[in-house]
PDB file as gemmi writes it, atoms N, CA and C in Angstrom:
CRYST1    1.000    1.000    1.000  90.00  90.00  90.00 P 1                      
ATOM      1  N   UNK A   1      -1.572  27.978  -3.523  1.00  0.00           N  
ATOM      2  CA  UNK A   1      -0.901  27.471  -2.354  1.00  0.00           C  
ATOM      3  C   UNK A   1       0.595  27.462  -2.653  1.00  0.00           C  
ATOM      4  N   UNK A   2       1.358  27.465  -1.681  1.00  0.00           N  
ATOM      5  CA  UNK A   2       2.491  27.770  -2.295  1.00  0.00           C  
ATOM      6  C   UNK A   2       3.556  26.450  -1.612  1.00  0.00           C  
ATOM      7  N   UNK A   3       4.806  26.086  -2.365  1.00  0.00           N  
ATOM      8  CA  UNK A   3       5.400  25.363  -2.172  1.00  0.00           C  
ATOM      9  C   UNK A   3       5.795  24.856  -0.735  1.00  0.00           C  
ATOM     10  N   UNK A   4       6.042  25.881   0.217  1.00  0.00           N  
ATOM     11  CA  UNK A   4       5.960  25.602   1.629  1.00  0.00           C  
ATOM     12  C   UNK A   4       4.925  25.104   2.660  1.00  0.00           C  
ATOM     13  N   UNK A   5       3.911  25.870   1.745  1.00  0.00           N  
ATOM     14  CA  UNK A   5       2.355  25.423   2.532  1.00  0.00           C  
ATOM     15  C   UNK A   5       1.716  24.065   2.111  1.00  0.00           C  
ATOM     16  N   UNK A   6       1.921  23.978   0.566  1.00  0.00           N  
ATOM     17  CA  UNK A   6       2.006  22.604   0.112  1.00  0.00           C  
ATOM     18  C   UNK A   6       2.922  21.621   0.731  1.00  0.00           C  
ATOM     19  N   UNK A   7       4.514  21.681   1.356  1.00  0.00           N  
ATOM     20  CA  UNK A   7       5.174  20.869   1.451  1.00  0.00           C  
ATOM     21  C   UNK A   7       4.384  20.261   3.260  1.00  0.00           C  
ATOM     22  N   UNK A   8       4.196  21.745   3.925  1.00  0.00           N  
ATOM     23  CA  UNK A   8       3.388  21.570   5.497  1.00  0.00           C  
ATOM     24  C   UNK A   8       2.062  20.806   5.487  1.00  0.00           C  
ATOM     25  N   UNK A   9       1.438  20.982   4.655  1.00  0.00           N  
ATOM     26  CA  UNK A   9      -0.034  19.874   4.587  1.00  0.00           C  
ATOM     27  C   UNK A   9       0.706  18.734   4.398  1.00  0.00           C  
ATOM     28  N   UNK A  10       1.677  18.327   3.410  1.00  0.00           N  
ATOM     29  CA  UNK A  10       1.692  16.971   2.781  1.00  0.00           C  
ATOM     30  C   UNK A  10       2.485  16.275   4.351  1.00  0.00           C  
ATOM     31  N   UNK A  11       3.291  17.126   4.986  1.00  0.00           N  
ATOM     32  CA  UNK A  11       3.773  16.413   6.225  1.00  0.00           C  
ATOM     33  C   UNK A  11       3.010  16.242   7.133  1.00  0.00           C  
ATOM     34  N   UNK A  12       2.330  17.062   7.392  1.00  0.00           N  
ATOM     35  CA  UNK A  12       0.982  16.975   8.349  1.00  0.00           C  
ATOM     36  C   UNK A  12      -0.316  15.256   8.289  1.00  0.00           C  
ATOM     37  N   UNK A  13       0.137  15.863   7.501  1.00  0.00           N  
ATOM     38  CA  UNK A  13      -0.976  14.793   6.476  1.00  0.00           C  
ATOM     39  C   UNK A  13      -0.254  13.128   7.056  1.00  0.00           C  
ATOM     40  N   UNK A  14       0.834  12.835   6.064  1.00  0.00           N  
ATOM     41  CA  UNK A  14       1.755  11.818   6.227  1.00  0.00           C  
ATOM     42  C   UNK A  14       1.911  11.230   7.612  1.00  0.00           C  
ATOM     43  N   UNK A  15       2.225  12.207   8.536  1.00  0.00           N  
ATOM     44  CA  UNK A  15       2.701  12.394   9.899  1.00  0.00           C  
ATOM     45  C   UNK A  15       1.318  11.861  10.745  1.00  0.00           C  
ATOM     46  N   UNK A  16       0.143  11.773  10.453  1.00  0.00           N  
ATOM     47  CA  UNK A  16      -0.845  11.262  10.967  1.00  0.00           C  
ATOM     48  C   UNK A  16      -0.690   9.915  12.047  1.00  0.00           C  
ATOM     49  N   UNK A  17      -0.943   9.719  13.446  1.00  0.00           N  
ATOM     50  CA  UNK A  17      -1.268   8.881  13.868  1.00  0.00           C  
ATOM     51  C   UNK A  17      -2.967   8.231  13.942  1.00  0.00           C  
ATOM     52  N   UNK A  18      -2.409   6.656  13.575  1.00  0.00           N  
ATOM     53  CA  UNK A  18      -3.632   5.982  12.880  1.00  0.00           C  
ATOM     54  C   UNK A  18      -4.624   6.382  14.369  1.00  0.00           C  
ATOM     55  N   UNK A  19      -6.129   6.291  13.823  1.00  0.00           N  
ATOM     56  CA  UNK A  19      -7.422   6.743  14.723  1.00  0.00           C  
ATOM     57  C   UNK A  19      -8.003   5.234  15.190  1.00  0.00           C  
ATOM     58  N   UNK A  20      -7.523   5.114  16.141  1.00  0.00           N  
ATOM     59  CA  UNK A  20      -8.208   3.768  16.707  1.00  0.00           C  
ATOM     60  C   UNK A  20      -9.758   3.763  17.161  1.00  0.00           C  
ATOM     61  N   UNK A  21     -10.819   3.118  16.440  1.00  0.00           N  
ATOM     62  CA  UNK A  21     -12.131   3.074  16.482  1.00  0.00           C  
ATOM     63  C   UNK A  21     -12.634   2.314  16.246  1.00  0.00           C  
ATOM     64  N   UNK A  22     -13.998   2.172  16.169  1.00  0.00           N  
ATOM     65  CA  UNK A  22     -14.940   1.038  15.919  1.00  0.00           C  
ATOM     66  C   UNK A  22     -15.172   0.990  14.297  1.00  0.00           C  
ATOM     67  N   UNK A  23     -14.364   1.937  14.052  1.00  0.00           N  
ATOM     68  CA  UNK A  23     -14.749   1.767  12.036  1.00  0.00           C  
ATOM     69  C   UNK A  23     -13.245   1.625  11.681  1.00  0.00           C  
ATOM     70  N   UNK A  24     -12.305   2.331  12.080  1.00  0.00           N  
ATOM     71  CA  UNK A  24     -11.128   1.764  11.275  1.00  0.00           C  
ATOM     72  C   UNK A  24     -10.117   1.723  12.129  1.00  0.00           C  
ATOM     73  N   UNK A  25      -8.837   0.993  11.834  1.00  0.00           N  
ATOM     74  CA  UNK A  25      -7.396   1.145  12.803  1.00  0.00           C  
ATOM     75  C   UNK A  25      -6.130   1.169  12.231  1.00  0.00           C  
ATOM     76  N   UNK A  26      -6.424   1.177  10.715  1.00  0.00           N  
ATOM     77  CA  UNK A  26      -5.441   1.264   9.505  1.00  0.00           C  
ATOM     78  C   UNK A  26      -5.528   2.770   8.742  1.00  0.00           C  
ATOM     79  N   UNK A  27      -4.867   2.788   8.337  1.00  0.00           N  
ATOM     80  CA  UNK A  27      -4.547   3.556   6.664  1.00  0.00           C  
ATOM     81  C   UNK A  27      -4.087   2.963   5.586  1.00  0.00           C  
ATOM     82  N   UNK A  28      -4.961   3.573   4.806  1.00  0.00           N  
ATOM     83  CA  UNK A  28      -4.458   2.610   3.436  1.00  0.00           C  
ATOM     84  C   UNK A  28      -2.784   2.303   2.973  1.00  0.00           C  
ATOM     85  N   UNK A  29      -2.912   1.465   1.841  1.00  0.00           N  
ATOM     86  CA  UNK A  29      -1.598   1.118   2.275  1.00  0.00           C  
ATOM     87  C   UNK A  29      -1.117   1.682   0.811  1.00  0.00           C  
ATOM     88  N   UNK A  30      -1.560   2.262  -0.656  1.00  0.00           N  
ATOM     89  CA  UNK A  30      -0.938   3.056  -1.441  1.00  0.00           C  
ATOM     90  C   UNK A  30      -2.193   3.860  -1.545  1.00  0.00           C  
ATOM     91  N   UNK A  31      -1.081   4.698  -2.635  1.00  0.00           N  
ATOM     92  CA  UNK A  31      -1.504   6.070  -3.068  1.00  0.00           C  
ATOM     93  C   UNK A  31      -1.265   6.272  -4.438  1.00  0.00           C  
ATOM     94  N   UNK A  32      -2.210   7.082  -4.803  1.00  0.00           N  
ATOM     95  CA  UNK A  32      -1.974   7.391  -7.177  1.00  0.00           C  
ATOM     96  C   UNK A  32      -1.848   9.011  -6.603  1.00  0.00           C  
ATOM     97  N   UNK A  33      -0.994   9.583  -7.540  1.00  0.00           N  
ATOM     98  CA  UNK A  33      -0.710  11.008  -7.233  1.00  0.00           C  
ATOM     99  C   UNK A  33      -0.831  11.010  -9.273  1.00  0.00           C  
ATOM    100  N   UNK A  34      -1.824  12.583  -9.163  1.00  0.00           N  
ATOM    101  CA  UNK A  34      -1.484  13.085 -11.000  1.00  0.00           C  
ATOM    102  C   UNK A  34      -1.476  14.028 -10.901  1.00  0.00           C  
ATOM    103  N   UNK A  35      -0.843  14.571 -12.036  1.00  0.00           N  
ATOM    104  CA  UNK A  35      -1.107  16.091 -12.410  1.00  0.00           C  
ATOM    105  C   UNK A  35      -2.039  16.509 -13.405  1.00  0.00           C  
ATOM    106  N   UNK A  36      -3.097  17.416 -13.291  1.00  0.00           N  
ATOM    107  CA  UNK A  36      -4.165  17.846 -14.661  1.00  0.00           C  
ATOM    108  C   UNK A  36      -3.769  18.816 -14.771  1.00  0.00           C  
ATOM    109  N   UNK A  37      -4.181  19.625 -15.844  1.00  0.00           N  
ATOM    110  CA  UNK A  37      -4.597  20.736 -16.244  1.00  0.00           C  
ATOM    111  C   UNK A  37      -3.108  21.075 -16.926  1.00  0.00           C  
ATOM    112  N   UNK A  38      -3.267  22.606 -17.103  1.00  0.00           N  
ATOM    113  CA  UNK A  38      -1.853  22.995 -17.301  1.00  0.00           C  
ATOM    114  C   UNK A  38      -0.972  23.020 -16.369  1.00  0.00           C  
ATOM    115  N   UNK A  39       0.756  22.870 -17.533  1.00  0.00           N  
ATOM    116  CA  UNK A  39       1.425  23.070 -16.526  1.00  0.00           C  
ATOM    117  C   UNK A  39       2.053  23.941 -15.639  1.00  0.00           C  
ATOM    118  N   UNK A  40       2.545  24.460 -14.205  1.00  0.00           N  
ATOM    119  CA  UNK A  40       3.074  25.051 -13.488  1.00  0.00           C  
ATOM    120  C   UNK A  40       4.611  25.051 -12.674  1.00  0.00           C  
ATOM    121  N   UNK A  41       4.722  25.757 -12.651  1.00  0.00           N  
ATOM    122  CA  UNK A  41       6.480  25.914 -11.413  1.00  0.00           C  
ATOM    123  C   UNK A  41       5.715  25.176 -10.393  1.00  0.00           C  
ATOM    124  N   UNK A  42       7.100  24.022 -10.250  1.00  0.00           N  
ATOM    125  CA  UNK A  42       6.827  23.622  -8.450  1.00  0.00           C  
ATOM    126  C   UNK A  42       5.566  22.179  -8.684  1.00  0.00           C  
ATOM    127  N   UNK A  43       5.146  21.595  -9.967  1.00  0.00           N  
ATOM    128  CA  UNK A  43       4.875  20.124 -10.211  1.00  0.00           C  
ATOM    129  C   UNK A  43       5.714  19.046 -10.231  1.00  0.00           C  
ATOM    130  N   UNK A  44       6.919  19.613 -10.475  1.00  0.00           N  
ATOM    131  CA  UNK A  44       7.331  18.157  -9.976  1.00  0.00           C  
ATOM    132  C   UNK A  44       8.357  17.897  -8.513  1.00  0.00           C  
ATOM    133  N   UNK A  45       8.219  18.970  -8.365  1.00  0.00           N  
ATOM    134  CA  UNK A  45       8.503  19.349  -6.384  1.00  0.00           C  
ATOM    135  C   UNK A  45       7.785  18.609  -6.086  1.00  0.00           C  
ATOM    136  N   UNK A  46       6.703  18.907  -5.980  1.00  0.00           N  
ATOM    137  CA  UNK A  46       5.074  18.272  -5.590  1.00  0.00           C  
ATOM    138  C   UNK A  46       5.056  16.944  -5.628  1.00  0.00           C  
ATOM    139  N   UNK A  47       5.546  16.757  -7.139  1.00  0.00           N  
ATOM    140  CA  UNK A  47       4.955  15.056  -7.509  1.00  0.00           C  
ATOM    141  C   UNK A  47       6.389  14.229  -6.680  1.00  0.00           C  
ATOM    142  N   UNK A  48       7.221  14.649  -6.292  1.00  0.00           N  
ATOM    143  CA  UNK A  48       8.836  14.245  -5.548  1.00  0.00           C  
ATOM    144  C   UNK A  48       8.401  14.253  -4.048  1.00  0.00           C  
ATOM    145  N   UNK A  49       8.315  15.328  -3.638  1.00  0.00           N  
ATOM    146  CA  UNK A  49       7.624  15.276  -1.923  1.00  0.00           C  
ATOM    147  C   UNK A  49       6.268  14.203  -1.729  1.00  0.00           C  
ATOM    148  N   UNK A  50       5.209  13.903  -2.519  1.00  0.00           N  
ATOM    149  CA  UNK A  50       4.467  13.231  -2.303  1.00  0.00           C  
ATOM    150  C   UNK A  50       5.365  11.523  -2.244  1.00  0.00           C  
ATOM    151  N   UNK A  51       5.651  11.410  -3.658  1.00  0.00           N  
ATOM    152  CA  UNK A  51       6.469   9.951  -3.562  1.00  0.00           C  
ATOM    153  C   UNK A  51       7.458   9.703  -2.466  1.00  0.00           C  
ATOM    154  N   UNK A  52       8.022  10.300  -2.193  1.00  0.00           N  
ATOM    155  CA  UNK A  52       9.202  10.333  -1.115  1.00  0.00           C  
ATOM    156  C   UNK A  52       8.640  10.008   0.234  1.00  0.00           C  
ATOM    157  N   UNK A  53       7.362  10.992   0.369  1.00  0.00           N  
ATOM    158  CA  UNK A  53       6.776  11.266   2.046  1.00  0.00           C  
ATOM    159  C   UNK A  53       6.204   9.838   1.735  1.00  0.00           C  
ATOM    160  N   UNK A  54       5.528   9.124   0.625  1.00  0.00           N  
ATOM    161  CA  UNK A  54       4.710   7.875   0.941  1.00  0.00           C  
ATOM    162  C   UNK A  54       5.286   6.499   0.970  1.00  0.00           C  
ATOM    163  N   UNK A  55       6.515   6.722   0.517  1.00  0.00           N  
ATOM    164  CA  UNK A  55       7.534   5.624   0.298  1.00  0.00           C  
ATOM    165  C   UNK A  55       8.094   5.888   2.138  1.00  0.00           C  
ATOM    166  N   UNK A  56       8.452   6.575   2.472  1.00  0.00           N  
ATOM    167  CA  UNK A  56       8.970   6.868   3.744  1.00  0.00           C  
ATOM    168  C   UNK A  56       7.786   6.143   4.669  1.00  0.00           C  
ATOM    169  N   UNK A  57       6.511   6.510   4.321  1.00  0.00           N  
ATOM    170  CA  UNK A  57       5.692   5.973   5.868  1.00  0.00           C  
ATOM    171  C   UNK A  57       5.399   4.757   4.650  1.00  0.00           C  
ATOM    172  N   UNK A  58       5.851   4.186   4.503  1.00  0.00           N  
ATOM    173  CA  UNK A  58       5.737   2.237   3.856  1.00  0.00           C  
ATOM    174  C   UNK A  58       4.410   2.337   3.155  1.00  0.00           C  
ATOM    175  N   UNK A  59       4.340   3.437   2.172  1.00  0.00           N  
ATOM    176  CA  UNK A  59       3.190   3.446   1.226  1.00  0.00           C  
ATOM    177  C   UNK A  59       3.145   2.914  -0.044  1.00  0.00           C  
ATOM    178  N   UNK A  60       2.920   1.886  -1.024  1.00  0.00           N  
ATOM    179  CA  UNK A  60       3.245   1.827  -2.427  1.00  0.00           C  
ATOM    180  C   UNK A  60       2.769   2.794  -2.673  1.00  0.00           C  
ATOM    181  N   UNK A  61       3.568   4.084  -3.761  1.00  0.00           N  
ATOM    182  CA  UNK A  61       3.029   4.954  -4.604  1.00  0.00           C  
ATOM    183  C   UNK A  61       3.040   4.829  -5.965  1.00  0.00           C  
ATOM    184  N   UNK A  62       1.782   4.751  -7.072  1.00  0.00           N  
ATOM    185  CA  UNK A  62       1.531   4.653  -8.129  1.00  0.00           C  
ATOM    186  C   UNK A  62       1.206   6.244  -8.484  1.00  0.00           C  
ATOM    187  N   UNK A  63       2.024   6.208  -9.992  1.00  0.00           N  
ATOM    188  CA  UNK A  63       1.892   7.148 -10.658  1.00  0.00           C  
ATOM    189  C   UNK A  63       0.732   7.486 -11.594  1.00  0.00           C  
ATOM    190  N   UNK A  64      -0.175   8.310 -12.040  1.00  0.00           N  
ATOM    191  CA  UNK A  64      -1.127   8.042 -13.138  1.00  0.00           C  
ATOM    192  C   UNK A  64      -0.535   9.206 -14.163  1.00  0.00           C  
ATOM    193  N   UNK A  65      -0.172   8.635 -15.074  1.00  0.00           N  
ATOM    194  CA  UNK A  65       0.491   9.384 -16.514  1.00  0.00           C  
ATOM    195  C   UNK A  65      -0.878   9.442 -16.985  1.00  0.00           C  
ATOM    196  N   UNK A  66      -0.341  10.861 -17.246  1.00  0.00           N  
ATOM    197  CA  UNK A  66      -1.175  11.691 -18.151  1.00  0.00           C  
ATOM    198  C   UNK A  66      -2.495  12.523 -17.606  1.00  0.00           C  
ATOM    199  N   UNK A  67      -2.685  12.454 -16.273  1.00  0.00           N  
ATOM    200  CA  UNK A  67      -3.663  13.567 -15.982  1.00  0.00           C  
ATOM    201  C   UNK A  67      -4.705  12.526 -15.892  1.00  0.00           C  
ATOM    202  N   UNK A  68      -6.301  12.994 -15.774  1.00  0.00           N  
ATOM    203  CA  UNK A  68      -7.332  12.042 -15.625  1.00  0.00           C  
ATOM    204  C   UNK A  68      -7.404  11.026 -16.669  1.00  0.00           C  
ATOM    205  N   UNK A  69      -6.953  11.394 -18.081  1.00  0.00           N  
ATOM    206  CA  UNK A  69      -7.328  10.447 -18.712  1.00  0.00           C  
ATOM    207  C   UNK A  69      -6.736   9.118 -18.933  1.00  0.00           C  
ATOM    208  N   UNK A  70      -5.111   9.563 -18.504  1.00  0.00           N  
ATOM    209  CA  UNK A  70      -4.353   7.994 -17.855  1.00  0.00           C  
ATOM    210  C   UNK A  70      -5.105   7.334 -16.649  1.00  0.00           C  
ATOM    211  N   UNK A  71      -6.059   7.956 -15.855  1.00  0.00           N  
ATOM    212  CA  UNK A  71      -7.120   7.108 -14.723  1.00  0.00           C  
ATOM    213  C   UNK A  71      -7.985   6.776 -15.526  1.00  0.00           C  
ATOM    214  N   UNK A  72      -8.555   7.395 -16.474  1.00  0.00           N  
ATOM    215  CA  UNK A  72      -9.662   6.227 -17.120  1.00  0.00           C  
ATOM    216  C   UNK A  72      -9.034   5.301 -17.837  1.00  0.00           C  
ATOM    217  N   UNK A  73      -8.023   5.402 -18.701  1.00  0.00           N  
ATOM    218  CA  UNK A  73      -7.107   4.351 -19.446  1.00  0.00           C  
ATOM    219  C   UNK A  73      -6.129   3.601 -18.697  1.00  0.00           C  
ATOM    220  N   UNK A  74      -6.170   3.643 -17.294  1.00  0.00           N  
ATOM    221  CA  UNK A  74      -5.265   2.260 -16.541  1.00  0.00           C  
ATOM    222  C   UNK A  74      -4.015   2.829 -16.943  1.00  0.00           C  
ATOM    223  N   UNK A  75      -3.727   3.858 -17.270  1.00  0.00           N  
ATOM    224  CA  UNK A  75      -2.290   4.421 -17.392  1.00  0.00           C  
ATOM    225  C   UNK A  75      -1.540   4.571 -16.250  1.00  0.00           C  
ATOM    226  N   UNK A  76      -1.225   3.585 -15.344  1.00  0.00           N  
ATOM    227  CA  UNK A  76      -0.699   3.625 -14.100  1.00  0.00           C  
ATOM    228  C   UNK A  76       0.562   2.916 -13.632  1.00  0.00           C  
ATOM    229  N   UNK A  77       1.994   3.472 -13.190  1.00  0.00           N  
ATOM    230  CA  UNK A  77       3.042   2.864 -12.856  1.00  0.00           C  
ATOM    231  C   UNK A  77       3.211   3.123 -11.309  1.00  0.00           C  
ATOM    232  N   UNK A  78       3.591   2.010 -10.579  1.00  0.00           N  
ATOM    233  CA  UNK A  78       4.373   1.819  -9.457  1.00  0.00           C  
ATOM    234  C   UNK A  78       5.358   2.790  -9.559  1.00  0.00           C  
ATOM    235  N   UNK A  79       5.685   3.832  -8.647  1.00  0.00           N  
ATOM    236  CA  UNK A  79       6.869   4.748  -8.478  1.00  0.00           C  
ATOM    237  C   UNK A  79       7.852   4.437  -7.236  1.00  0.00           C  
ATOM    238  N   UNK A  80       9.246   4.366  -7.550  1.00  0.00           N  
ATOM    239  CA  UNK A  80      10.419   4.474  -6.300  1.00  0.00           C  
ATOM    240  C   UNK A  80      10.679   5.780  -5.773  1.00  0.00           C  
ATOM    241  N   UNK A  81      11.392   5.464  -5.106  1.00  0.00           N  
ATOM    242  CA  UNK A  81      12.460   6.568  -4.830  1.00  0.00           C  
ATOM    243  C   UNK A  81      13.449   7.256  -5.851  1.00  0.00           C  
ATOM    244  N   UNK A  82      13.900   6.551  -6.372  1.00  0.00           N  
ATOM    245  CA  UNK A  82      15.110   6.639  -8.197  1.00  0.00           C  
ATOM    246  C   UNK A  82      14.104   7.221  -9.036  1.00  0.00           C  
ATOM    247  N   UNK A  83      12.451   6.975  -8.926  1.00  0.00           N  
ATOM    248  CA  UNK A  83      12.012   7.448 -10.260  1.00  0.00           C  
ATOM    249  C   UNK A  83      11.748   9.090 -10.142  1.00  0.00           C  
ATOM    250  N   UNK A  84      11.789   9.775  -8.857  1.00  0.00           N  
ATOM    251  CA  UNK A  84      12.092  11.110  -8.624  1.00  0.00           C  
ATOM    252  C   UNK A  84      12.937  11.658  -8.546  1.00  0.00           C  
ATOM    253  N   UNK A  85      14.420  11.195  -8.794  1.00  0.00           N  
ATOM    254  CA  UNK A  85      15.641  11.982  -8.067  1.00  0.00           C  
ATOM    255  C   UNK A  85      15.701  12.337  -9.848  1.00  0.00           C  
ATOM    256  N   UNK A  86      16.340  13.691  -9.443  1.00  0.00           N  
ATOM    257  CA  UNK A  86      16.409  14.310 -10.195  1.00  0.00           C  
ATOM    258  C   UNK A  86      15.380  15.112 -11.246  1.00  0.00           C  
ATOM    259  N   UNK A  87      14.208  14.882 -10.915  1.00  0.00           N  
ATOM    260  CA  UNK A  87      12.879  15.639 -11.702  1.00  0.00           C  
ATOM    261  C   UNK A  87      12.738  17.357 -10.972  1.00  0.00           C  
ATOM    262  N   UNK A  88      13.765  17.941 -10.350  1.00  0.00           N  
ATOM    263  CA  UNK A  88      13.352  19.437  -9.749  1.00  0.00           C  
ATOM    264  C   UNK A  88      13.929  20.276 -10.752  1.00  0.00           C  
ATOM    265  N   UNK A  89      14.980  20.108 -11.802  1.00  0.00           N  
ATOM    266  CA  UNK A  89      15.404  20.926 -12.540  1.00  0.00           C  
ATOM    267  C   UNK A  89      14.562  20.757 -13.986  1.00  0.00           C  
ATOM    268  N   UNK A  90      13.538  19.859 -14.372  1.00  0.00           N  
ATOM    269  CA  UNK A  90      13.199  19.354 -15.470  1.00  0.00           C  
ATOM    270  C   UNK A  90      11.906  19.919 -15.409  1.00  0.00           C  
ATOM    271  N   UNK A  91      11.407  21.040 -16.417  1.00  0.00           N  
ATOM    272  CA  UNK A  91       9.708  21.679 -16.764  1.00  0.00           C  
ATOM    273  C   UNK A  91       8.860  20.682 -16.728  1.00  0.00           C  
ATOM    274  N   UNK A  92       7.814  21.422 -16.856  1.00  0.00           N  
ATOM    275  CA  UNK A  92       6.558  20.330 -16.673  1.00  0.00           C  
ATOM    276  C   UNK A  92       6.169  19.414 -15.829  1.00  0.00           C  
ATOM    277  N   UNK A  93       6.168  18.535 -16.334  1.00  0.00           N  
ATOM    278  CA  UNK A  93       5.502  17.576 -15.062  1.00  0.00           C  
ATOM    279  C   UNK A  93       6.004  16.060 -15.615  1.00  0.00           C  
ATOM    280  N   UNK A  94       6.886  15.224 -14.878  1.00  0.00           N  
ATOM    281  CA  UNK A  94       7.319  13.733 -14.790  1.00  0.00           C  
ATOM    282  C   UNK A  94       5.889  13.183 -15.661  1.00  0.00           C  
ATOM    283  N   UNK A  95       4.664  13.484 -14.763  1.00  0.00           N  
ATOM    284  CA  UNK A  95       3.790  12.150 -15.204  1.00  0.00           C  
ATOM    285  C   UNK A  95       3.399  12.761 -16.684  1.00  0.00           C  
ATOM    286  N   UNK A  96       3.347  13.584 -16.732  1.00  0.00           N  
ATOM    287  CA  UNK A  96       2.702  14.137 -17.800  1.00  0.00           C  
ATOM    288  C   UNK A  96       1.253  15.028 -17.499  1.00  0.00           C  
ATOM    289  N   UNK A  97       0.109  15.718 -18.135  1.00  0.00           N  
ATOM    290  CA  UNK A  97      -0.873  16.357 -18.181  1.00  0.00           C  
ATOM    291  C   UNK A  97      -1.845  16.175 -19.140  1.00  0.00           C  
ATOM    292  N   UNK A  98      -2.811  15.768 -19.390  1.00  0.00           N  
ATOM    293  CA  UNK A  98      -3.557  15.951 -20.403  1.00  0.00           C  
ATOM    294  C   UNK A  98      -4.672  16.560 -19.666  1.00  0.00           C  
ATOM    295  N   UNK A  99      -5.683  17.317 -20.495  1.00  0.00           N  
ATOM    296  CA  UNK A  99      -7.525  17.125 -20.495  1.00  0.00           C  
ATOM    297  C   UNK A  99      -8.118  16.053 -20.676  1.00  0.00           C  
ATOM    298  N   UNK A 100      -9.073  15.973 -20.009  1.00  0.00           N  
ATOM    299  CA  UNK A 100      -9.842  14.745 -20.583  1.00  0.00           C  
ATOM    300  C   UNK A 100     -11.481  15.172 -20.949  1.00  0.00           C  
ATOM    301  N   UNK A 101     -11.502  14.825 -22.195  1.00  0.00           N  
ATOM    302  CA  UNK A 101     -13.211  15.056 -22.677  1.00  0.00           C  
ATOM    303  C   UNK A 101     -14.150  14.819 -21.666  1.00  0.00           C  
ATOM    304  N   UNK A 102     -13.708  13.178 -21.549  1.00  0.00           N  
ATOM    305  CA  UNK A 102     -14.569  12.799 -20.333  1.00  0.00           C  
ATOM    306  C   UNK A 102     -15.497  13.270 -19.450  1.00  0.00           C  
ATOM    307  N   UNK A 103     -13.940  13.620 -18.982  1.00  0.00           N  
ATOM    308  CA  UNK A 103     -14.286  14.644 -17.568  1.00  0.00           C  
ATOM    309  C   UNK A 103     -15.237  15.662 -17.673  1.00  0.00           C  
ATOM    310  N   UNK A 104     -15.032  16.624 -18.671  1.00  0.00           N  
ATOM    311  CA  UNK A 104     -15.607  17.946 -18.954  1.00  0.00           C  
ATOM    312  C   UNK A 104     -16.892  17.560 -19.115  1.00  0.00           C  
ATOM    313  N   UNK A 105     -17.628  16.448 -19.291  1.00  0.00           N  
ATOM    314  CA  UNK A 105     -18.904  16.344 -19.644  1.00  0.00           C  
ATOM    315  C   UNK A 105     -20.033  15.826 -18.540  1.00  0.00           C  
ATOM    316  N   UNK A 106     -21.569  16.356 -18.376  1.00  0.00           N  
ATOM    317  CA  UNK A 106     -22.273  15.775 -17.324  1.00  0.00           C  
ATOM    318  C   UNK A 106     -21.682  14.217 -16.783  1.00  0.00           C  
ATOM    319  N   UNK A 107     -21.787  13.431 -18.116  1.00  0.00           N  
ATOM    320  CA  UNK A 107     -21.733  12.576 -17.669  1.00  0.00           C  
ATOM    321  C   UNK A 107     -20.776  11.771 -17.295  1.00  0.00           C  
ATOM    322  N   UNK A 108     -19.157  12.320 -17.872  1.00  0.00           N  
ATOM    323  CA  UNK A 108     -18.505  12.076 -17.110  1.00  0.00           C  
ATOM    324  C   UNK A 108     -17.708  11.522 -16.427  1.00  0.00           C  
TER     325      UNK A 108                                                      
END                                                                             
């Protein structure tokens, strides 16, 4: 997917008016954004447009360092606005990446 098409879902997305029904009339009120696997061009674009778009519609956004295995280890920070400015010229990825054994296994 590419950076534009990624940036058009994430607005699309964001841009949502809430669905008034007999099951819900909210949206949640944060969000955990990570990065796995290896790293790529255009992760921490990604991880900047997400924080930005969720801070903008009054979302707390939490970070999970380190890929899945900072979600099984509670490896999780509250993110601003300040904690992205400036991450588009810097490789890799802000939160970081790992594998996780875990994961890779049935169980999981």
């Amino acid at each position: 997917m590419s950076s534009l098409m990624r940036y058009k879902f994430l607005h699309r997305v964001t841009n949502r008016k809430p669905v008034i029904n007999e099951y819900s009339t909210t949206f949640p009120k944060s969000l955990g954004v990570l990065t796995s696997g290896g790293d790529s061009q255009g992760m921490n674009a990604a991880v900047r447009s997400v924080v930005r778009l969720a801070i903008q519609n009054n979302l707390k956004i939490y970070g999970i360092c380190n890929g899945y295995q900072g979600l099984i280890e509670g490896d999780v920070v509250e993110m601003t606005w300040s904690d992205v400015g400036g991450i588009l010229a810097e490789g890799g990825t802000m939160l970081g990446s790992a594998r996780s054994k875990e994961f890779q296994t049935r169980d999981g």
